[in-house]
C-alpha positions as CSV (number, residue, x, y, z in Angstrom):
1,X,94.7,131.6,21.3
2,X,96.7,128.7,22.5
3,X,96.1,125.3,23.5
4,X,95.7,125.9,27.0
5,X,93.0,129.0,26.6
6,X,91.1,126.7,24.3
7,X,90.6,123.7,26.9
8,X,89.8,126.5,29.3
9,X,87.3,127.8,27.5
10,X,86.0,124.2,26.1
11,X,86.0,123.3,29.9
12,X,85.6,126.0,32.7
13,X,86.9,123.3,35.3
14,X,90.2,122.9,33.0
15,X,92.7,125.4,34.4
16,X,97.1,125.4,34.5
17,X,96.8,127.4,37.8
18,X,98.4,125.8,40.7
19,X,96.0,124.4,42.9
20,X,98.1,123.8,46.3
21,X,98.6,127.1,49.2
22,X,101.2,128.3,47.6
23,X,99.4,128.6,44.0
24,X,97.7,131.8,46.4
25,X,100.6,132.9,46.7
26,X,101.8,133.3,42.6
27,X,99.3,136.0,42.3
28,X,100.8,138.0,45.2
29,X,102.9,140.9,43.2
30,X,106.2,139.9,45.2
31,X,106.1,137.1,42.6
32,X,105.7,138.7,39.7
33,X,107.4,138.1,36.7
34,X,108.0,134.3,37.4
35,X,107.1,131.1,35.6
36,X,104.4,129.5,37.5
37,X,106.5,126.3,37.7
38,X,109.3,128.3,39.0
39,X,106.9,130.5,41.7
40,X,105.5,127.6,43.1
41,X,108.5,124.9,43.7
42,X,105.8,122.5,45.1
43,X,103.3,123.4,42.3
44,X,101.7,120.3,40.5
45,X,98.9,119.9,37.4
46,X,96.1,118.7,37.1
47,X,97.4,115.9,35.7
48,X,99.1,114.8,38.0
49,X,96.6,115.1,40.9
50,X,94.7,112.9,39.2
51,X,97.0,110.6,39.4
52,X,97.4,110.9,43.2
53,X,94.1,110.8,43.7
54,X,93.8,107.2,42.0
55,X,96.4,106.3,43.5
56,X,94.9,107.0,47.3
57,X,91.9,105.7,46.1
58,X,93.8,102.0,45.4
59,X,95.4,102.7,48.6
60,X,92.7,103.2,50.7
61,X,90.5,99.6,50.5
62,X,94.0,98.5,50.7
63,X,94.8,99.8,54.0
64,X,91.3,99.1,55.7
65,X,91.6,95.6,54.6
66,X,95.1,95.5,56.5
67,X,93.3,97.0,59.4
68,X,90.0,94.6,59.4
69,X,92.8,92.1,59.2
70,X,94.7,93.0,62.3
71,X,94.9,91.1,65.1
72,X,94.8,92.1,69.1
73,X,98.5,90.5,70.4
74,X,98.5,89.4,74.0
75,X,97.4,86.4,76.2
76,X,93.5,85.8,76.0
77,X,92.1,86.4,79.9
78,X,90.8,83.9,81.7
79,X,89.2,84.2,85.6
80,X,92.3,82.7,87.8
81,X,91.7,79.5,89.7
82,X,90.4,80.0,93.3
83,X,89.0,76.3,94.5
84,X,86.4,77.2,97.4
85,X,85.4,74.2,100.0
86,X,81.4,72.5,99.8
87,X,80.6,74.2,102.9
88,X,81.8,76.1,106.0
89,X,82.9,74.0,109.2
90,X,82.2,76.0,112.0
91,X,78.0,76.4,111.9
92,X,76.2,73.0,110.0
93,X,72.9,72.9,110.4
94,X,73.3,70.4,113.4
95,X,74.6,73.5,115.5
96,X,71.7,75.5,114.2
97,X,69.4,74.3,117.1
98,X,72.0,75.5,119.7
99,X,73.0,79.2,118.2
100,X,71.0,81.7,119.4
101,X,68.4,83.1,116.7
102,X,69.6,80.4,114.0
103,X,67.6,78.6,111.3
104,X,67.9,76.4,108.2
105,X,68.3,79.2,105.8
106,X,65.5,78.2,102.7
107,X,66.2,78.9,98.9
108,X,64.7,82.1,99.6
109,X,66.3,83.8,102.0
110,X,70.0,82.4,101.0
111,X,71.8,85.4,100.7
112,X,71.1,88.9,101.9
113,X,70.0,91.6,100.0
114,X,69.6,95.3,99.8
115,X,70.1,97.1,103.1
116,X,71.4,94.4,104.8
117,X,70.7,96.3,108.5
118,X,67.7,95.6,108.4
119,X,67.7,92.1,109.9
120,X,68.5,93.6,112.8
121,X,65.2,95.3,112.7
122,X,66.1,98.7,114.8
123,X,64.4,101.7,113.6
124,X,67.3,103.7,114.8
125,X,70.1,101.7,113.1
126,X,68.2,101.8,110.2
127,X,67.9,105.9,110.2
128,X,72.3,105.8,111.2
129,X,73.0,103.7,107.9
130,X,71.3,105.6,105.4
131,X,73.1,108.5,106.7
132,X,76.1,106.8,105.8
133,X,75.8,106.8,102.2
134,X,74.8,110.1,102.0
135,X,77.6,112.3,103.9
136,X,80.4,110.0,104.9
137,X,83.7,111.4,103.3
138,X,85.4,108.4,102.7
139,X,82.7,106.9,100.3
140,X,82.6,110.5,98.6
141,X,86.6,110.1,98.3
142,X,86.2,106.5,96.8
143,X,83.2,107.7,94.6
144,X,85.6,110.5,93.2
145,X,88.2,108.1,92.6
146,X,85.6,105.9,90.3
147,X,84.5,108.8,88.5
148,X,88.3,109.7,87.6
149,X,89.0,106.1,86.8
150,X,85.6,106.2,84.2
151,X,87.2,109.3,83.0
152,X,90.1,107.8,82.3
153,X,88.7,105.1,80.4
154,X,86.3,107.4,77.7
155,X,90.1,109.4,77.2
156,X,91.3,105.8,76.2
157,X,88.3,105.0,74.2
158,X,88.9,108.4,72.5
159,X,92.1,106.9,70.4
160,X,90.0,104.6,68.5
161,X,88.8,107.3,66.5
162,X,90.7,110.1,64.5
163,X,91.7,113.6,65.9
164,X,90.5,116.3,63.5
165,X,91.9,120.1,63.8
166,X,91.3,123.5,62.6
167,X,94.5,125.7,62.5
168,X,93.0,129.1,60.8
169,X,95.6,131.9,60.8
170,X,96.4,135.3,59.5
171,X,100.2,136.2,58.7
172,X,102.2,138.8,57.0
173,X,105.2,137.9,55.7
174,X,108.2,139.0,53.5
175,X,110.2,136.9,51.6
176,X,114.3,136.7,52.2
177,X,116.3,137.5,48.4
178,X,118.3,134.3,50.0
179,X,115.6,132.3,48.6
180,X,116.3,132.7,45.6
181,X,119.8,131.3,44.3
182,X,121.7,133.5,42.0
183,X,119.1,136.3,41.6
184,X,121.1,139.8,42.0
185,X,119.3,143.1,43.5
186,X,119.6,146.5,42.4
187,X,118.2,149.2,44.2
188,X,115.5,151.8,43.0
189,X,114.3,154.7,44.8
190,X,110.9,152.9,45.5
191,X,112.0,149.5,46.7
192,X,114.1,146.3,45.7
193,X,114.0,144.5,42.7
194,X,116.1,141.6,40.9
195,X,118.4,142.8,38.2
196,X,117.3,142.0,34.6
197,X,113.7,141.2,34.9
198,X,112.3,143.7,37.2
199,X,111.2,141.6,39.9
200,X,110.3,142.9,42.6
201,X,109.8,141.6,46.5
202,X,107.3,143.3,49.0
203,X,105.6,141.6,52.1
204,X,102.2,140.2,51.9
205,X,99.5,138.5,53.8
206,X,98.6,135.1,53.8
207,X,94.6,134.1,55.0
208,X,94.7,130.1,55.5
209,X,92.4,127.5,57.0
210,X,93.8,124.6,57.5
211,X,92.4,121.2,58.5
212,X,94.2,118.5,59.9
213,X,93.4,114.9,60.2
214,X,95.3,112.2,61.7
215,X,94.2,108.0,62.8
216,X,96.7,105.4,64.1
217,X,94.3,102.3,63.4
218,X,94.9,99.5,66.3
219,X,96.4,96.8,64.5
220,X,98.2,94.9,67.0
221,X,95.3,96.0,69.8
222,X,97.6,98.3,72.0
223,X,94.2,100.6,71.9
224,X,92.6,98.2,73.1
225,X,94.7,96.9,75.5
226,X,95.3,100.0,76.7
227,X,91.6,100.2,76.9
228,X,90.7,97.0,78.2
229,X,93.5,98.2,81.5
230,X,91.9,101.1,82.1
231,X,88.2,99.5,82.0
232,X,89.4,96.9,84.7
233,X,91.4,99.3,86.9
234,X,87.9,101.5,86.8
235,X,85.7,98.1,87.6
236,X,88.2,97.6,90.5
237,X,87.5,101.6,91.4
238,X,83.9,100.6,91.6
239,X,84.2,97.0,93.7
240,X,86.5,99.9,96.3
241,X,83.7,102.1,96.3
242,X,81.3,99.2,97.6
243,X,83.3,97.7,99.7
244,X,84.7,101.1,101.4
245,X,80.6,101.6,102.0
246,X,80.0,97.8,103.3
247,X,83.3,99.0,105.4
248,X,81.6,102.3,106.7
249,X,78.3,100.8,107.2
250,X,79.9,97.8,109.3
251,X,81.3,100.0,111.5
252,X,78.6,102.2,111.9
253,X,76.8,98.6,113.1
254,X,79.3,97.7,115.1
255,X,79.7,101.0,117.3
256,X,75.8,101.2,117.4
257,X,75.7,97.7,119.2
258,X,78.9,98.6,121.3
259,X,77.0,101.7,122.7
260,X,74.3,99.8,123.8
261,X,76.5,97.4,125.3
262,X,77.9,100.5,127.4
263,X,74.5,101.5,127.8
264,X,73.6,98.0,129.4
265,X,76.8,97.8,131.4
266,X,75.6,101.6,132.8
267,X,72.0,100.3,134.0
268,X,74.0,97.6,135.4
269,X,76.2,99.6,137.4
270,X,73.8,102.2,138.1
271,X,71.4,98.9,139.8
272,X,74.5,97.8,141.5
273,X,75.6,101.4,143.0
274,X,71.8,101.6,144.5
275,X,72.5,98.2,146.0
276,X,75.7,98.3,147.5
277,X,74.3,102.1,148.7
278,X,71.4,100.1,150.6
279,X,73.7,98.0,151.9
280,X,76.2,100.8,153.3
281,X,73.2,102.1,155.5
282,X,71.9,98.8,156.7
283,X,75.7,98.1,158.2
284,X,75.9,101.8,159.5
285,X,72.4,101.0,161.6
286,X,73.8,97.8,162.5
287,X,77.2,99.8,163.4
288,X,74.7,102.5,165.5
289,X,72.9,99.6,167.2
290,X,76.2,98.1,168.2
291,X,75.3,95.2,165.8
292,X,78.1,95.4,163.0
293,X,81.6,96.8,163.3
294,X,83.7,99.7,161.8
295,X,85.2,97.4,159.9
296,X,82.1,96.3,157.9
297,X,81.2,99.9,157.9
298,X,84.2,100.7,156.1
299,X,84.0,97.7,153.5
300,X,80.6,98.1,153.0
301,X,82.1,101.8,152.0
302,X,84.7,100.5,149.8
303,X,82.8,99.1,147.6
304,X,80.4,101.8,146.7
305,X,82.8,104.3,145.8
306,X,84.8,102.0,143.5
307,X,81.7,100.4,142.0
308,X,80.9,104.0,141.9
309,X,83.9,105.0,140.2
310,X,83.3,101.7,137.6
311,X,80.1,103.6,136.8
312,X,81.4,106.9,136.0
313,X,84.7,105.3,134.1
314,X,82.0,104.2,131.2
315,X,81.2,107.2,130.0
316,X,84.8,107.7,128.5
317,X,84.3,104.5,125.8
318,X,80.5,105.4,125.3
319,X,81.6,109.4,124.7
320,X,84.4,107.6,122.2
321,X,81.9,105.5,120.5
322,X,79.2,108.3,119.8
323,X,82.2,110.5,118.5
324,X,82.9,107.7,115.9
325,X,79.4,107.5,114.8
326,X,79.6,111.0,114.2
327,X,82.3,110.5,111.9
328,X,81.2,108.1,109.7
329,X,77.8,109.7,109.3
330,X,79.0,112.9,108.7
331,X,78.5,115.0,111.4
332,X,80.6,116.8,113.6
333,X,81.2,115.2,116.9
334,X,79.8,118.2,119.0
335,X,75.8,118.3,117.4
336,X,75.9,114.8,117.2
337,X,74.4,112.6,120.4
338,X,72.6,109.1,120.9
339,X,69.7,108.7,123.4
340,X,70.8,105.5,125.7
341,X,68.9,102.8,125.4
342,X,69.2,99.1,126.4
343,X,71.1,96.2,124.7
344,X,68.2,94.3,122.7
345,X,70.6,90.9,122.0
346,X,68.2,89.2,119.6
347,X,70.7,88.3,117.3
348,X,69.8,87.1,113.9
349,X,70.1,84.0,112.0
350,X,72.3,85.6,109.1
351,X,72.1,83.2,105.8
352,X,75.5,82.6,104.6
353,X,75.1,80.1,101.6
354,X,77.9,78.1,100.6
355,X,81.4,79.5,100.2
356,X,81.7,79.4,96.5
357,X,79.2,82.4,96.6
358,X,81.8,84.2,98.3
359,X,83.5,85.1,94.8
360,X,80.0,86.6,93.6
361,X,79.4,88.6,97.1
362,X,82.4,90.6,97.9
363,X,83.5,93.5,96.9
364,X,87.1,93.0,97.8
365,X,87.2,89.7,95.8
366,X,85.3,91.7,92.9
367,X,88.0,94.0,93.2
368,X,91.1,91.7,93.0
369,X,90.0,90.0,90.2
370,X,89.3,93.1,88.2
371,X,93.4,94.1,89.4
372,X,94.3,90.7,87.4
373,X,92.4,91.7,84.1
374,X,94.0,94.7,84.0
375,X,97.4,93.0,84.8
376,X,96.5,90.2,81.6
377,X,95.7,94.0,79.5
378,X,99.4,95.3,80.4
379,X,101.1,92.0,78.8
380,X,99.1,92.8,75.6
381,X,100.0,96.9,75.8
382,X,103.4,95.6,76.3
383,X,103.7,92.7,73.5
384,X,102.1,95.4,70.8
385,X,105.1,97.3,71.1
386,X,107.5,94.8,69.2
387,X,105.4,95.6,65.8
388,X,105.3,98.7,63.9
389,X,102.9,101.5,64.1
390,X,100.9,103.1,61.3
391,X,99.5,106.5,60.8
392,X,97.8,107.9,58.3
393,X,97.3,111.4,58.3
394,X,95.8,114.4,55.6
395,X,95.9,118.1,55.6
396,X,93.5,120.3,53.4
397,X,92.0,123.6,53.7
398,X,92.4,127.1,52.1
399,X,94.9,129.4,51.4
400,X,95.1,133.1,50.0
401,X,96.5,136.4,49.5
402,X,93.5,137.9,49.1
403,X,90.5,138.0,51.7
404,X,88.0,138.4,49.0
405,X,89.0,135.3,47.0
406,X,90.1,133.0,50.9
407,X,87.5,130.4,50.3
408,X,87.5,130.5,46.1
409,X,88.3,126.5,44.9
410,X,91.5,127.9,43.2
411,X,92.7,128.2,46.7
412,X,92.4,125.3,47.7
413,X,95.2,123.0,49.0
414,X,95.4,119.2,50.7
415,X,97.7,116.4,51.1
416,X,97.8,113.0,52.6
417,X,99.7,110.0,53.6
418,X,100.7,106.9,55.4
419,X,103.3,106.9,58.2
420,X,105.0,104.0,59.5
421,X,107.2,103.6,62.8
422,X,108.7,100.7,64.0
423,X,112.0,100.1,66.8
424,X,114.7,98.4,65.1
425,X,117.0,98.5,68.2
426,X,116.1,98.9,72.1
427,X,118.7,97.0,73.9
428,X,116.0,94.3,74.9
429,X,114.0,97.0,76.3
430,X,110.5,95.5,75.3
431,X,111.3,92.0,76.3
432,X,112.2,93.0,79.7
433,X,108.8,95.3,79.8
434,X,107.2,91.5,78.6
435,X,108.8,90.2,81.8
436,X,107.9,93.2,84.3
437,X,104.1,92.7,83.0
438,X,103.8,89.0,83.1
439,X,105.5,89.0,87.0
440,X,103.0,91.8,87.9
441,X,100.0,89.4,87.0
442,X,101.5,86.5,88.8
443,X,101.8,89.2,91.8
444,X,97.8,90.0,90.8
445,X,96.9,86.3,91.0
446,X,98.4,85.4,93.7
447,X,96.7,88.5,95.8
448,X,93.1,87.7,94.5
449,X,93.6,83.9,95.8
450,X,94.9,85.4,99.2
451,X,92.0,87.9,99.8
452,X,89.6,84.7,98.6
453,X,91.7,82.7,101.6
454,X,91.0,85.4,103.8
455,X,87.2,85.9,103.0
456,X,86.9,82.3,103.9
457,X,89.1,82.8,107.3
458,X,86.9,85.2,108.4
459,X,83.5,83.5,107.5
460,X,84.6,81.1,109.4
461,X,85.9,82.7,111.9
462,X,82.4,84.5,112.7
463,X,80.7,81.9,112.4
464,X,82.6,80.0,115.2
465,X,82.3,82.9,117.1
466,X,78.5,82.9,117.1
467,X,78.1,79.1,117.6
468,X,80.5,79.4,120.7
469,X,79.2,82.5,122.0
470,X,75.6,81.2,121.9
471,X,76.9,78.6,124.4
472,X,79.1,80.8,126.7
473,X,76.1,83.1,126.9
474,X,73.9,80.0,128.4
475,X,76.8,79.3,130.4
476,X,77.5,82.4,131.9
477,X,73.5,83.1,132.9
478,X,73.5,79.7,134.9
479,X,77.0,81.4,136.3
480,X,74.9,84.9,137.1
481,X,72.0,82.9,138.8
482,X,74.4,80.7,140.4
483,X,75.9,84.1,142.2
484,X,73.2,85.2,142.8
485,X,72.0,82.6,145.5
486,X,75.5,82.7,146.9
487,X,75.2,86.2,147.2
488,X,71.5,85.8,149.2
489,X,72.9,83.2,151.5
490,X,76.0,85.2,151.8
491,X,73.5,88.0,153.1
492,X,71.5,85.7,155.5
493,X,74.2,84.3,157.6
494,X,76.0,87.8,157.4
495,X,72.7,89.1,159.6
496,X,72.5,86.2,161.5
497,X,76.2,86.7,162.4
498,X,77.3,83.4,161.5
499,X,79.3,85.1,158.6
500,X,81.7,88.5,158.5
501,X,80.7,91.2,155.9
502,X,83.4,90.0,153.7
503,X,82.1,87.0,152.7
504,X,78.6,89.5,151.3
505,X,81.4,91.6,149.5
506,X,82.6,88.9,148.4
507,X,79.6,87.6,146.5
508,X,78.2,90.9,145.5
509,X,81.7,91.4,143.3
510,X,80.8,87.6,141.9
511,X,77.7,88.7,141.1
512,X,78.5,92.4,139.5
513,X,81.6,90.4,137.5
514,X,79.6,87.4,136.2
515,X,76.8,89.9,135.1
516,X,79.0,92.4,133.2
517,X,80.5,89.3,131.6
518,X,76.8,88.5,130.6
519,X,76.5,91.9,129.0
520,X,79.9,91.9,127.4
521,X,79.2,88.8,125.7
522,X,75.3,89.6,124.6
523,X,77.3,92.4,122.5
524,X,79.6,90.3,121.3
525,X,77.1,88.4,119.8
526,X,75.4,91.1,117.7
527,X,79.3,92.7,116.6
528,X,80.1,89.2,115.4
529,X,76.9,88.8,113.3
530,X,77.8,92.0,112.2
531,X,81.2,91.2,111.2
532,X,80.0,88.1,109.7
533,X,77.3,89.7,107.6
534,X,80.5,92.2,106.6
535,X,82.5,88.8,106.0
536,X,79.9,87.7,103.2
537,X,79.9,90.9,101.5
538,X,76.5,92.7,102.8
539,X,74.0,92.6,100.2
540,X,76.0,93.2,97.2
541,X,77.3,90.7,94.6
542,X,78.9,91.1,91.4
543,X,76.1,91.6,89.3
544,X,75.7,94.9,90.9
545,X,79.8,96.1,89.1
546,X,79.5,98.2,86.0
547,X,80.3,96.1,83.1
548,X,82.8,97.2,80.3
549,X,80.4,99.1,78.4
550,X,78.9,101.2,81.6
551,X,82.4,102.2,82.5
552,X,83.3,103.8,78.8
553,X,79.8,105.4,78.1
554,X,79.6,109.4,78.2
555,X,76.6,108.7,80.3
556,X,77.0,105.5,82.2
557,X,73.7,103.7,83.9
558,X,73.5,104.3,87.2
559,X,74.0,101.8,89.6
């Protein structure tokens, strides 16, 4: 017995067969007749697998303490600069006594919250807006481009972690003599074999499972750069999403209030058209009683049929306006209709805080400086690519011949090993990607501190709008009563013929103008505290944005 059988024997686990796929293969009778060593070119002992698994195990702590000590590359982020004023200009709380519906705002009430149409307190507005979150296309388009975006960012998360594969597979196979250098063939009636030792080749079948394994560890943080982009571009997704709702809901407000304001202007024209009609037959009994002339007849005549023709011309911007609703609530235009219903211009005293809150409370700010953090994440992805990259990778599995013996420990086969990459030459390529990065987050700064500019133009400008309309509207009553009596004395000396009827057409256009002013103005009231409640965000504020962590989960908190 030799050496070999005896250790065998002595030890079971002890055995000079190959232990890689192709020691599966030395049994296979197309091999017959060779040397292990020379069957299996990659064929190694026990021995020396030993060796290479001491040396992986060495290499192993090794490499995780090169990975614990790698360090994320890029410039640290910081909020950009956006200085905001103490306080707005346009509405202190001197004006406060003379705007319409205003009062000091208390620590309570500073900000709105929640379904911010509330304040308006109409049922019917209320039951339009909560239709808006529920069927208008444009939010379900920006909610579908937040749940991509969250997507994106659990693919990106994904590369943290190692990709593992199963590649089972079943193949017959023949090898080519040209394999084998120098061996000559002779030709026997029952197949071919090698000249001088008999060997013959015949095809065969080969059962493997294989398993594949393969991690690039984020040294240099391009993972999480790359993940830290994606995680702001999806926080900017969701500030879109709010602020395309507060955008939808807004005009939903605003088209409500503009309807009513058509409604008013209707039950004012539909008054007037009843007047002037009264008037038309008291000149035509004064023209039958030889009192009045044709001529009053005919201006008295005049005037109803284009008043009349006023009236009817409303119904084109109130048919628009209902259309529009329809729209943004989801409904097709045709089964869609509003009851009229009169102006109620009670407007509100909207609290508007200070404009430093202004960061905190709108979407669109939210959103811009999200665009910036992801901007700061592409420097990083793009400074990561001057050092080199590392993979380490194994294969193992089983390999066979035979199905019977497929999963036996004999056939078992595995190997494993670092990869390294790394650019020696690009033609400054990664510098100039540096540069494009670092100008694209100037480019992201520079738009966040233009829409905080604009937030605080429009602020403003509502709230000048509301302290000036609140006087024009006093103003322009004194004007409608002020018509009114010229239009009674215009009426008394026209009867008592001191007076043509001119002079009464005269005054009843005054009166019809200065009161469709007083209308128009009443609903330009509740539009601008509309626009200004849009101008301070609604009720949202930045606490409401998914943070990092909600954005990357499998099954994010709802919000």
């Amino acid at each position: 017995m030799t050496d070999a059988a005896r250790k065998e024997k002595a030890n079971p686990s002890f055995s000079t067969t190959p232990t890689s796929r192709e020691s599966a293969r030395a049994g296979d009778p197309g091999f017959a007749g060779l040397p292990v060593q020379e069957r299996v070119p990659g064929y190694r002992s026990r021995a020396m697998t030993t060796s290479v698994c001491r040396w992986f195990g060495f290499a192993l702590p090794a490499v995780l303490v090169l990975f614990l000590g790698g360090c994320t590359v890029g410039p640290k982020y910081a909020r950009p600069a956006a200085p905001a004023p103490p306080s707005y200009k346009e509405l202190t709380p001197e004006n406060f006594k003379d705007t319409d519906g205003w009062k000091q705002a208390q620590p309570a009430d500073g900000t709105l919250k929640g379904n911010w149409w509330e304040i308006f307190n109409d049922p019917q507005l209320n039951a339009l807006e909560e239709q808006v979150n529920v069927s208008n296309q444009n939010i379900a388009a920006a909610a579908a481009n937040f749940l991509a975006a969250r997507a994106l960012v659990r693919q990106t998360r994904a590369q943290y972690y190692p990709t593992i594969t199963a590649n089972p597979t079943i193949t017959n196979s023949r090898p080519s003599l040209g394999q084998f250098g120098g061996v000559t063939t002779s030709s026997t009636g029952t197949g071919t074999t090698t000249g001088g030792t008999g060997f013959k080749l015949t095809s065969f079948t080969d059962y493997s499972m294989a398993f594949d394994a393969s991690w690039v560890p984020d040294f240099w943080g391009k993972i999480r750069n790359n993940f830290l982009q994606n995680a702001a571009a999806a926080q900017a997704s969701a500030a879109d999403l709010e602020n395309v709702r507060l955008t939808a809901q807004a005009e939903v407000a605003i088209n409500y209030f503009e309807i009513r304001g058509q409604d008013a202007l209707k039950r004012l024209f539909d008054q007037t058209v009843a007047a002037y009609r009264d008037s038309l037959e008291l000149t035509q009994i004064q023209f039958n009683a030889g009192i009045a002339s044709d001529e009053a007849v005919a201006q008295a005549e005049t005037q109803l049929e284009a008043t009349e023709a006023q009236d009817t011309n409303l119904g084109i911007a109130r048919a628009q306006l209902e259309h529009a609703i329809a729209l943004l609530v989801g409904k097709p235009a045709s089964i869609f209709s509003l009851t009229p219903a009169p102006l109620e211009a009670n407007p509100p005293a909207v609290p508007f805080g200070v404009p430093s809150e202004i960061l905190q409370r709108r979407p669109d700010v939210a959103s811009s400086e999200r665009l910036v953090a992801q901007a700061n994440a592409q420097i990083g992805l793009a400074t990561a690519a001057y050092y080199p990259t590392l993979t380490l990778s194994a294969t193992g599995g089983f390999s066979n011949t035979s199905p019977a013996t497929w999963f036996a420990w004999p056939s078992r086969f595995w190997s494993a090993g670092p990869a390294l990459a790394e650019t020696l030459f690009e033609g400054g390529l990664r510098r100039a990607t540096v540069q494009q990065f670092r100008a694209s987050y100037d480019r992201s700064v520079a738009n966040y501190r233009q829409t905080v500019l604009t937030a605080f133009q429009q602020v403003e400008d509502n709230l000048a709008a509301l302290r000036i309309l609140s006087q024009e509207v006093r103003q322009q009553d004194m004007a409608v009563a002020s018509a009114q009596r010229n239009l009674q004395a215009a009426q008394q000396r026209y009867q008592a013929g001191i007076d043509p009827y001119l002079n009464v057409i005269t005054a009843q256009t005054a009166l019809l103008t200065n009161q469709q002013t007083g209308v128009n103005l009443r609903r330009e009231q509740m539009t601008a505290n509309v626009q200004l409640i849009e101008a301070l965000g609604g009720g949202w504020d930045a606490a409401q944005l998914p943070s990092v962590k909600d954005v990357s989960e499998l099954r994010p908190a709802a919000h």
